[in-house]
MIKOL-215707 format. One line per 8 residues: number of its first residue (from 0); their letters; for each residue x, y, z of C-alpha. Coordinates in Angstrom, 3 decimals. Last residue first. Layout:
% MIKOL-215707
NUM = A = X/Y/Z | ...
//
This chain:
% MIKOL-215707
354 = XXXXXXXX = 14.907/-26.219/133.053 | 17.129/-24.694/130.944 | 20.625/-22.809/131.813 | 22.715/-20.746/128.635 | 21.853/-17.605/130.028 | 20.267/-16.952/133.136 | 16.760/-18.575/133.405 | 14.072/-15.784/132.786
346 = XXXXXXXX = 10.708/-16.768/135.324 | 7.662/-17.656/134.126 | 4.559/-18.053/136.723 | 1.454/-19.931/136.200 | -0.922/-19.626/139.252 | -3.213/-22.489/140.113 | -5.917/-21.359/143.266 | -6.483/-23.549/145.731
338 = XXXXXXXX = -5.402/-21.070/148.669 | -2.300/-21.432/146.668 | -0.879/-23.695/144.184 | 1.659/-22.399/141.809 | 2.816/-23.865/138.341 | 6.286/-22.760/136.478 | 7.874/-21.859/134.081 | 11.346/-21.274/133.196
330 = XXXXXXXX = 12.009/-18.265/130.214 | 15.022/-18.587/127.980 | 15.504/-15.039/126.164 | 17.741/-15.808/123.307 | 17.075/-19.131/121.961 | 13.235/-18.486/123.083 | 12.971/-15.653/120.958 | 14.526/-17.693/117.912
322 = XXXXXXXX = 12.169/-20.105/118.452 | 9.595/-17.579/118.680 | 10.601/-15.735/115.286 | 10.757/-19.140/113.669 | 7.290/-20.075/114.901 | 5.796/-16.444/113.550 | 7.828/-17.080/110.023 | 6.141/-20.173/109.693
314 = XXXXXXXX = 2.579/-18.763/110.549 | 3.394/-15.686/107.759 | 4.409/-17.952/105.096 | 0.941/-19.874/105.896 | -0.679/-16.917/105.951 | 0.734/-16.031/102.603 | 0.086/-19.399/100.889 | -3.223/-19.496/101.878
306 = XXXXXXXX = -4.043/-15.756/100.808 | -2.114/-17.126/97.184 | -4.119/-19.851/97.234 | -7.585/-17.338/97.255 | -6.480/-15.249/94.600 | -5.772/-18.290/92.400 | -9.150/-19.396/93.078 | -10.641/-16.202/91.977
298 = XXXXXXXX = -8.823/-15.543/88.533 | -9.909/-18.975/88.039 | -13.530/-18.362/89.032 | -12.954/-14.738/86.727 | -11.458/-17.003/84.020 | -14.700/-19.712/83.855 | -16.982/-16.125/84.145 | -15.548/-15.096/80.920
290 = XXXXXXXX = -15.100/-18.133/79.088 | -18.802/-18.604/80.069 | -19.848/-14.667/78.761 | -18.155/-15.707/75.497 | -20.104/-18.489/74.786 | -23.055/-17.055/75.417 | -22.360/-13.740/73.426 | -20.965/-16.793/70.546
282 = XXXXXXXX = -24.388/-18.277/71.201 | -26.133/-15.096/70.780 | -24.211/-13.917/67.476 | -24.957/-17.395/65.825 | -28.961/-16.431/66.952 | -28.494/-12.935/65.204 | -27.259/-14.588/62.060 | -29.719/-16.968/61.855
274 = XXXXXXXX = -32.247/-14.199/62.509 | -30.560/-11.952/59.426 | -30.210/-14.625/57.074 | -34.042/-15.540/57.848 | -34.660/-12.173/57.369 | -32.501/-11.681/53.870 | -34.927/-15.057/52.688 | -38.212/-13.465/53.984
266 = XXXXXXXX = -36.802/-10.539/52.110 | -36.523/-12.478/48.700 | -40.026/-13.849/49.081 | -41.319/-10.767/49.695 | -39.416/-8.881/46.459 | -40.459/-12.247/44.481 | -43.758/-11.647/45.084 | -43.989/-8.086/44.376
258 = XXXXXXXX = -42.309/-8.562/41.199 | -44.926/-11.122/40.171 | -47.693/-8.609/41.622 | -46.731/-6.293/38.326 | -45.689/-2.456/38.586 | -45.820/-2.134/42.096 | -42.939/-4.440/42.627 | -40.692/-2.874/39.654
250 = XXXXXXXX = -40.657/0.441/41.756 | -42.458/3.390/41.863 | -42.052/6.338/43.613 | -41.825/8.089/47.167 | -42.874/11.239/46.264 | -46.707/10.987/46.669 | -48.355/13.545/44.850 | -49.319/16.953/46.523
242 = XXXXXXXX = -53.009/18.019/45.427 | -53.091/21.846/43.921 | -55.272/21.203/40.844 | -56.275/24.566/39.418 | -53.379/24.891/36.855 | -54.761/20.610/36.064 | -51.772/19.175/35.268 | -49.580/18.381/32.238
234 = XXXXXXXX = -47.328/14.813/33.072 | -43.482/16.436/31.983 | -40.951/13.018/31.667 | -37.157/13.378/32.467 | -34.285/11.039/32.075 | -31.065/9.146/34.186 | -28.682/10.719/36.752 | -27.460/13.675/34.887
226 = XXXXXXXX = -31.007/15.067/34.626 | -32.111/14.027/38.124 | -28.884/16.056/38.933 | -29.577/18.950/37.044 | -33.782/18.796/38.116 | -32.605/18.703/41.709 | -30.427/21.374/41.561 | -33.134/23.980/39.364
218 = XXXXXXXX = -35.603/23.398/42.425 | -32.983/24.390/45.219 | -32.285/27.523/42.364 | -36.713/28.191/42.314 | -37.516/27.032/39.444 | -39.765/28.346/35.982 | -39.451/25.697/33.403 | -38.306/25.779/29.697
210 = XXXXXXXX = -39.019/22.821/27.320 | -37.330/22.173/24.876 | -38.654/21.159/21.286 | -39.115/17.271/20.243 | -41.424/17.311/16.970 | -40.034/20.870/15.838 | -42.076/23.813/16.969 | -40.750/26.787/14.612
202 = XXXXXXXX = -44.124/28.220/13.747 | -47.312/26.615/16.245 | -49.657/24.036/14.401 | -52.907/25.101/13.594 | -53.418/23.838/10.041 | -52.897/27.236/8.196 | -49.759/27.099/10.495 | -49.469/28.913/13.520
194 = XXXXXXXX = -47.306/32.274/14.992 | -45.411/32.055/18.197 | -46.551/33.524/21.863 | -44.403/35.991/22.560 | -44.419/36.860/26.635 | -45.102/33.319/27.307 | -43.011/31.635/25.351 | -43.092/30.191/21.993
186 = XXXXXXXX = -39.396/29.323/20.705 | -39.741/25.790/22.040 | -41.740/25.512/24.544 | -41.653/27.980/26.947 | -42.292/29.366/30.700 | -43.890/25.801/31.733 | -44.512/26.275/35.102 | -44.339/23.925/38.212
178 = XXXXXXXX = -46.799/22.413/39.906 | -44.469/19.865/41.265 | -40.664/18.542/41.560 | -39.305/14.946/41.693 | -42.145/12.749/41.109 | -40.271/8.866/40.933 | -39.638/6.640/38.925 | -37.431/3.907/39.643
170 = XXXXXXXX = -35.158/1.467/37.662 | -33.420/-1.597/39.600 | -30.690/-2.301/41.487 | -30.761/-5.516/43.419 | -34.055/-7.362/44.135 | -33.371/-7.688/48.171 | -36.187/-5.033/48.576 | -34.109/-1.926/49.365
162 = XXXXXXXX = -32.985/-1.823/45.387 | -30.086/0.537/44.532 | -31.511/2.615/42.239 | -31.338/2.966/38.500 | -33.464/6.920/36.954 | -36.510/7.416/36.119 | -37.367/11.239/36.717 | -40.714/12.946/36.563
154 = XXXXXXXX = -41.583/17.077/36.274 | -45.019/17.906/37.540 | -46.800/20.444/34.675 | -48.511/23.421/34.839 | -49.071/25.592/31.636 | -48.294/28.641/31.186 | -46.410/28.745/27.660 | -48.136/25.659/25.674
146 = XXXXXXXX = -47.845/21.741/26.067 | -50.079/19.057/24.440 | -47.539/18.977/21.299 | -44.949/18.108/24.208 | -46.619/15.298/26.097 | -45.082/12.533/23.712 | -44.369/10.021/26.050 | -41.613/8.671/23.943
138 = XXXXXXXX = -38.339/9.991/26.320 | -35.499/11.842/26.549 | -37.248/15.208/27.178 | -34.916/18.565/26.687 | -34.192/20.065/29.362 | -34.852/24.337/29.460 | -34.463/26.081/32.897 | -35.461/29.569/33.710
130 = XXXXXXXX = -34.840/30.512/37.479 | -36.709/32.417/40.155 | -35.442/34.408/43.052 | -37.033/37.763/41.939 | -39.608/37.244/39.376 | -38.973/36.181/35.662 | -40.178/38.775/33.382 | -37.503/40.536/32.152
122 = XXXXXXXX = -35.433/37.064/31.283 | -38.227/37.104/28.754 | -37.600/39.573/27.257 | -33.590/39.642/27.046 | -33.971/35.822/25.771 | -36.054/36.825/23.128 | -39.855/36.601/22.497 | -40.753/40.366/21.379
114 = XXXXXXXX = -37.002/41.863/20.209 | -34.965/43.907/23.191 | -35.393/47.568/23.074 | -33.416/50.099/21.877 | -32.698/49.846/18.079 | -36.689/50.245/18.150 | -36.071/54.441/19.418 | -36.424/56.302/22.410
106 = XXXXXXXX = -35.789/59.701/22.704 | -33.140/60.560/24.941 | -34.348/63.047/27.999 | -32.968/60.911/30.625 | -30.442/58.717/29.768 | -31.268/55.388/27.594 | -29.311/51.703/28.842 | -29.457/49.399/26.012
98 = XXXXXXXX = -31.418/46.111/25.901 | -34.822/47.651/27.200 | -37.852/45.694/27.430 | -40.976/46.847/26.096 | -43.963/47.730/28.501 | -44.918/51.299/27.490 | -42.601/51.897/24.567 | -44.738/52.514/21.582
90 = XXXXXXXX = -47.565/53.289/23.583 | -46.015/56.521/24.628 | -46.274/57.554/20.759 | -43.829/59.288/18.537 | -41.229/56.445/19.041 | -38.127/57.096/16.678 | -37.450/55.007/14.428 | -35.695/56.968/12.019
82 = XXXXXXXX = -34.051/59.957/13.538 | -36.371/63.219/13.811 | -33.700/66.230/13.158 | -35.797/67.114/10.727 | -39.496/67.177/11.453 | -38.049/69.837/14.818 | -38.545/68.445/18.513 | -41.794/68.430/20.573
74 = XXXXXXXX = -41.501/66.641/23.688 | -42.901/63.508/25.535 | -42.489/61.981/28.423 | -41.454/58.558/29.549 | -40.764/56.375/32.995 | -43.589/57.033/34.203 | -45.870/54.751/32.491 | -43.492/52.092/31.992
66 = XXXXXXXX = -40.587/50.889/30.512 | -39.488/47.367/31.503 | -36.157/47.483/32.453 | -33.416/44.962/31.568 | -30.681/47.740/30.334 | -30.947/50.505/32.797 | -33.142/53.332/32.502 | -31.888/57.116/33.341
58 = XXXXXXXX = -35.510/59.450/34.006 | -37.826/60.929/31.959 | -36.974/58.888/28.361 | -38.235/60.223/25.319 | -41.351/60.234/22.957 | -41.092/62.411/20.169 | -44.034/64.918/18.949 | -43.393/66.557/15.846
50 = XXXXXXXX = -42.993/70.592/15.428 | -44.131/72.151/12.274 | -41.397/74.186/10.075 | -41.531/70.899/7.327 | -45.503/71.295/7.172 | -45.055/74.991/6.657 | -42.391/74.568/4.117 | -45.021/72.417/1.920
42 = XXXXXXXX = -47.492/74.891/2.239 | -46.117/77.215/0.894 | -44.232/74.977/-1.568 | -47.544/74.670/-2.893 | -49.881/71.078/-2.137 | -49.316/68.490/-4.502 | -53.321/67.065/-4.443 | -54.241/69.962/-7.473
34 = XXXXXXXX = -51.417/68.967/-9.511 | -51.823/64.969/-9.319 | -55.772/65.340/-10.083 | -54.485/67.870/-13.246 | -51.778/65.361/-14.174 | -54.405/62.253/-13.828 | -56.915/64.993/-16.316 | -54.227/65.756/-18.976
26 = XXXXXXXX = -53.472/61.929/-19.234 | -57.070/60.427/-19.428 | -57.783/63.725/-22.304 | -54.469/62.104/-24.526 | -55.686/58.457/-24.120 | -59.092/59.236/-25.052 | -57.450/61.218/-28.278 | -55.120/58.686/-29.609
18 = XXXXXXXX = -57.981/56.088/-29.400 | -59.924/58.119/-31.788 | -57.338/58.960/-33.827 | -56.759/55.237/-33.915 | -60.334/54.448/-34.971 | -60.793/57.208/-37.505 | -57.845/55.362/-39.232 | -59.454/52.347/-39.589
10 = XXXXXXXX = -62.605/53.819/-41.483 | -60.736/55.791/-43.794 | -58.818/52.360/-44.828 | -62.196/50.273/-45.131 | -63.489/53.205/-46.954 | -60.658/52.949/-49.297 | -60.928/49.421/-49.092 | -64.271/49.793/-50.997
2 = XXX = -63.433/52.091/-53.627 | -60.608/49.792/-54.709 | -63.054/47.113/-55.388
//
């Protein structure tokens, strides 16, 4: 019995030795692999003396430009005196926006340009005169998951107008700007499009995101005060579609022909108004026009009396001033026959004698 788990005992320790020994030869021959890939400090001195490539800057940038082609160079600068992040490659740089201004001959580094999808990025791209707008849609249309950066939308506003159909005020909608283009939704925007889920939905897109929209400034004024006036709707178009809509709107009468009807009846009713009224205004022109002409005959006839009167003044006074003539100067008169011929003669009496 003891002879057997003796050999039981020999046996077992064979087995670690064994072990032991692998072990110790896999050891020896990862420091020898190590040993021979760690090149000398010859060699490693030589690689530390050997100039690296940097890319910098050929002229002064200013913050907001887009680096391109000529705008860098290259030069060879010492392994040490490389900062971290430094671009060693043109393509590095070539079309990033800058955020910091870089002088000529500064290498160019991350810390200087402006993060893929930020404001400073994308405000980069807009052209001259253009504008980037984000609303935020009020209502349950529910165009936005069907929106991406670049697509063409018209932009609709409903907002309460006085009605011009006798109907009072009343909601209208109505296409307030066209073709226009979507520069984001969200956080995904046309110069960084976003990541997606496993399931295909875009990173960061909550069920109502913003919408940004490339304007002209008239364009960006109407969209402020359709905004403060009541809410906005996107309709996605067609980029290739470039028919006009009609921007007169829609009422409450084109939405249901029982509107419509009592829209016409209620303007035959402010017509009629508006004929009575005109035909109270005619008589009142008529009767008017008679008090005028009655006053002008009046105005007339009392001219005329007052001619009578003064001629008949005048008459009187002409027989006074004779009979005051003749109390002065009497005259005697007399008739003359001769050769058949009558002859009246007057001849002054002397003073005070009459025939």
């Amino acid at each position: 019995m003891s002879s057997r788990w003796s050999i039981v005992g020999l046996f077992s320790l064979g087995f670690a030795a064994a072990v032991s020994a692998a072990v110790l030869v896999a050891s020896l021959q990862s420091r020898a692999a190590v040993s021979a890939a760690r090149p000398s400090p010859a060699v490693e001195d030589s690689r530390a003396e050997t100039p690296v490539q940097v890319v910098v800057a050929a002229r002064d940038l200013d913050p907001m430009t887009v680096v391109a082609a000529g705008d860098v160079a290259t030069t060879a600068v010492a392994p040490l005196t490389v900062a971290e992040g430094s671009a060693t490659d043109p393509i590095q740089v070539v079309g990033k926006v800058l955020r910091v201004p870089v002088k000529a001959g500064q290498a160019f580094s991350r810390a200087n340009f402006a993060a893929e999808g930020s404001g400073v990025h994308l405000a980069s791209a807009l052209m001259t005169g253009k504008r980037a707008v984000s609303i935020a849609l009020s209502d349950d249309m529910g165009i936005e998951p069907l929106l991406y950066p670049g697509s063409t939308v018209d932009v609709l506003a409903t907002m309460t107008a006085d009605g011009q159909d006798g109907l009072g005020a009343q909601r209208v909608s109505m296409t307030i700007l066209q073709r226009v283009v979507v520069l984001a939704v969200g956080h995904e925007t046309v110069v960084a499009p976003s990541a997606k889920e496993e399931d295909g939905s875009v990173i960061g897109r909550g069920p109502r995101p913003k919408v940004t929209l490339l304007l002209t400034p008239e364009q960006a004024e109407i969209l402020k005060l359709a905004m403060d006036e009541g809410s906005l709707s996107l309709t996605l178009r067609n980029p290739m579609d470039g028919d006009p809509v009609d921007p007169a709107g829609t009422s409450l009468t084109k939405v249901s022909p029982i509107f419509a009807a009592l829209a016409e009846r209620v303007h035959q009713s402010e017509l009629q108004k508006e004929r009575d009224a005109l035909a109270e205004r005619e008589r009142d022109l008529e009767k008017t026009e008679y008090e005028v002409e009655r006053m002008r005959y009046a105005i007339e006839r009392d001219r005329k009396e007052m001619e009578i009167a003064r001629a008949q003044l005048e008459a009187k006074q002409f027989q006074e001033e004779e009979k005051k003539e003749e109390t002065l100067h009497p005259q005697w008169q007399t008739l003359i026959l001769r050769g058949g011929v009558a002859e009246t003669k007057v001849f002054d009496l002397p003073n005070g004698e009459k025939k």
